[in-house]
N, C-alpha and C positions, 0 to 999 in steps of 0.2 A: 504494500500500500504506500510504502512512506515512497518508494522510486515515483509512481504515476504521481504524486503529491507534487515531487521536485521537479520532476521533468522539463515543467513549464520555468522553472528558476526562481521561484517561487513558493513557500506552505502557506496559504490563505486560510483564517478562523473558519471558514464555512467547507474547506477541506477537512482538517482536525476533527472537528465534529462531524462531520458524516463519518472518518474513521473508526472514531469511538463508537458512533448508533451503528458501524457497522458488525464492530466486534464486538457488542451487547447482541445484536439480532444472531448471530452465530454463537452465542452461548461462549465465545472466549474465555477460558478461564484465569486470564490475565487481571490483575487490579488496575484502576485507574493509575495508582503509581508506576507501577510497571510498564504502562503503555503510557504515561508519560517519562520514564526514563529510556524506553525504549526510541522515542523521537528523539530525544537529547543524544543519546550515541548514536542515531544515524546521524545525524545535522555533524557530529562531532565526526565522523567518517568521512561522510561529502567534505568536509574544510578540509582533513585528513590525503585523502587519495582521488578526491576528485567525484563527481559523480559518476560523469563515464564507471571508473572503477569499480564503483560502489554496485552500479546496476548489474555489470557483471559479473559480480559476486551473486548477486541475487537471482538471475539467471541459472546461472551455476546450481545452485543451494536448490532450485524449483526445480530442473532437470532430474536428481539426485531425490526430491523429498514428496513430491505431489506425483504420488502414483496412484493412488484411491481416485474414481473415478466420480464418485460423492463430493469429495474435495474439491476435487479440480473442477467441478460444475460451480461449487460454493464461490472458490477463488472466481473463476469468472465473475460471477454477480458483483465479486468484491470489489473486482479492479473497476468496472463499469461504473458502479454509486460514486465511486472516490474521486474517479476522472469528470463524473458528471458533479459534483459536488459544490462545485463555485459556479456553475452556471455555464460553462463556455469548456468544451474540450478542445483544449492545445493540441495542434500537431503531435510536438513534442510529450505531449499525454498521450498521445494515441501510438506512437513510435514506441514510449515504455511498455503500453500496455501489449500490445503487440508482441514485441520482444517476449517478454511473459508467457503469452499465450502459447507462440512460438515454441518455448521450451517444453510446455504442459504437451506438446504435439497437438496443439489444436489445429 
């Protein structure tokens, strides 16, 4: 989520929050704390290694993790809310989400 978020160069309030009512509606077992320190160390990664890097890690990690075929429907719906999120999908929202999908072998 946090890549399609950055894609644009950008995390906007009304991204963040669709985040969170994303991973309440999928029963996330994460705390609110955790899924705000988990933004905090991506943002700390993208300053770190760049975004480019960072998505390719993520890429990576998705190829490797999202084999359940439940998931990988969930994940869609997820990237879709988050990119629509502020109102307006960015190319560059659509280019991460893509990539993503991509990996999932969509």
């Amino acid at each position: 989520m946090c890549c399609v978020m950055a894609a644009d160069g950008k995390i906007v309030a009304d991204e963040v929050k669709a985040a969170k009512r994303v991973l309440e509606l999928v029963d996330s077992p994460l705390s609110e704390s955790e899924v705000a320190k988990t933004f905090v160390e991506f943002r700390a990664r993208v300053r770190s290694i760049g975004f480019a890097k960072e998505l390719e890690a993520t890429i990576a990690s998705i190829r490797t993790t999202l084999a359940d075929d439940n998931f990988r429907d969930t994940f869609r719906r997820v990237l879709k809310r988050i990119a629509e999120a502020d109102g307006e999908v960015d190319a560059q929202e659509k280019k991460a989400a893509n990539l993503m999908l991509t990996a999932l072998g969509s």
